[in-house]
N, C-alpha and C positions, 0 to 999 in steps of 0.2 A: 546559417544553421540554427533550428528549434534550442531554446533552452530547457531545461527540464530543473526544478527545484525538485528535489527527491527527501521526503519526510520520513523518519525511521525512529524505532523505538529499541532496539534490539541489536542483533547480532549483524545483521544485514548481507544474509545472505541473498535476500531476492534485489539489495541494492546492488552485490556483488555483478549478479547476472548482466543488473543495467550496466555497470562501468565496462564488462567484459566483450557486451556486443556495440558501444560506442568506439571502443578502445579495435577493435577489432574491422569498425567500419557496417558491421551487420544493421547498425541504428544510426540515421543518419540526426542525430541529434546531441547537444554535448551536454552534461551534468553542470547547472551554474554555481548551484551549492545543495549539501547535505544539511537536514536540519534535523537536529534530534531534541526530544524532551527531556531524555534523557544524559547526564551528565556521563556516564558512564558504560554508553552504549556503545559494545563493538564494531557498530556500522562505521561510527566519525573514524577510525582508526583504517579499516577499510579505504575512509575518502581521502584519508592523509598518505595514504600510501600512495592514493593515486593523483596526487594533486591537487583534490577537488576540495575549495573553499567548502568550512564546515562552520554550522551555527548552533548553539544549547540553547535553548528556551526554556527554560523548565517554569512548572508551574507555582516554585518557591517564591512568596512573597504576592502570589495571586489567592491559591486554593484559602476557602475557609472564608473571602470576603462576600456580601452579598452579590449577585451577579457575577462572579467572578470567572466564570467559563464563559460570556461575553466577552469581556473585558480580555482576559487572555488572547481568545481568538485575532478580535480588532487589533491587538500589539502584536499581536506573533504576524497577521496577514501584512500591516507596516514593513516587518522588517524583510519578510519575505518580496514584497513588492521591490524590495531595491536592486535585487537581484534578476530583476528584468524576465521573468519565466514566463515561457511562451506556454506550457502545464505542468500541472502539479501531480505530482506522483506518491498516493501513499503506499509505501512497502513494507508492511508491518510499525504502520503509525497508532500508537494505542490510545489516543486522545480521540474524542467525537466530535467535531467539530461544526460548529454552528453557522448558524446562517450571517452572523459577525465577520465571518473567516470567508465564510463560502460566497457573499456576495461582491467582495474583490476579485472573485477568479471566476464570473458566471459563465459553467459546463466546461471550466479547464481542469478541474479538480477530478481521478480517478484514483480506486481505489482497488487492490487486491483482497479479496477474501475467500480463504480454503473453505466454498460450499457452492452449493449450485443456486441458479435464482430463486428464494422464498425457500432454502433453506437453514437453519443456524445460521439465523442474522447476529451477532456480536462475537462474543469469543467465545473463547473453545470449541469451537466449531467443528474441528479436526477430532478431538475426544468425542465429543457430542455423536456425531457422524456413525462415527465407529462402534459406540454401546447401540447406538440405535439401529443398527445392522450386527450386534452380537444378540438382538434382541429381536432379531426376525422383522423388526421394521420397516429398513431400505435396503431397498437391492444395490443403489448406485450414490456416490456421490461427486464429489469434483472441485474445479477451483474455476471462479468466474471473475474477473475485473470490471468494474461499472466504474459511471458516473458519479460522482456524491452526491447528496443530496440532506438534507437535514435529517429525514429517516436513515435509520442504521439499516447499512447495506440493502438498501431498498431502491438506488436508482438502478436506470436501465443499463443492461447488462452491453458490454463491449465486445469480450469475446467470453467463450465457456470452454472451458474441457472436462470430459467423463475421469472419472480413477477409479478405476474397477478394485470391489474388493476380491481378494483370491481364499481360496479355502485354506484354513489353519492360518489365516495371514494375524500377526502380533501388532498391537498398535503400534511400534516401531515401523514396524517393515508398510504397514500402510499410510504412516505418515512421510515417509522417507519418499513414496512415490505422491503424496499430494506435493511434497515441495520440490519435489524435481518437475512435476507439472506445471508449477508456480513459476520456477525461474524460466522455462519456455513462454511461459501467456504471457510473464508482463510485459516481457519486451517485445511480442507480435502486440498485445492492447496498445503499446504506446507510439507502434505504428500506424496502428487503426487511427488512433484520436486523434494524430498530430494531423494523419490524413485527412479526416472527416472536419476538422476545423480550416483545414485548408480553401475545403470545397466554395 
């Protein structure tokens, strides 16, 4: 069975998704560990419930030195390697990660982000999105999964979905259906990639 190292920054609700369709059989692939930046991210709690080995990395004792977002990367991709992941899955992972990180895991590394290709590349992209079509701008937007790449959300796309906006819709109610979108892709993307690595 595929392993999946799953990186989170937050609440983990699109990590939630992954345990739900592993756990269910829908993903034929198992969770090795959860890895958060964050010390106090509701994902780890998520993975403890469900058994899944969790890791804290944080960037305490890195940030502020020179080069120190290398240097991070290279010891976080160490520890992650021990955990044997067949791909790496970012699910709301709020760090960028460099070519340090990214050249241990060449084209395993995929990433979630609430936009469509070449639009609102980094964050807020789901607020972004939204002024920008209360502003007559875009008629459409969506959530795509890719590849990483040392450009922010700039590699090639895996899968995409449309999220239509609807008339009088509240950023709530339009955000609510980008991440019920999300928790569908990631786990068809992570079908796709586990597939396409196969080949």
């Amino acid at each position: 069975m595929k392993r999946l190292a799953v990186l989170i920054s937050g609440g983990g609700t699109n990590l939630q998704a992954i345990i739900d369709a592993t756990a269910a059989g829908r993903l034929d692939a198992e969770i090795a560990v959860v890895v958060s930046n964050k010390s106090k991210a509701f994902g780890l709690e998520r993975a403890r419930r469900a058994r899944i080995e969790t890791l804290v990395f944080t960037a305490k004792g890195y940030r502020g030195r020179e080069g120190w977002r290398a240097d991070f990367d290279a010891d976080l991709a160490a520890r992650v390697v021990e955990h044997r992941p067949d791909l790496i899955v970012l699910a709301g992972w709020m760090h960028v990660l460099s070519e340090r990180f990214l050249e241990r895991f060449p084209r395993r590394v995929i990433n979630l982000h609430p936009a469509l290709p070449g639009q609102f590349a980094g964050t807020r992209a789901i607020e972004r999105a939204f002024e920008a079509h209360q502003r007559g701008e875009l008629e459409r937007s969506g959530v795509m999964v890719h590849w990483v790449i040392p450009e922010i959300d700039a590699g090639d796309p895996i899968t995409t979905a449309e999220v239509p906006f609807v008339s009088g819709d509240t950023m709530e109610e339009f955000e609510a259906r980008v991440h019920e979108t999300e928790h569908r892709l990631i786990v068809e993307a992570i079908e796709t990639a586990l597939n396409e690595m196969d080949r």
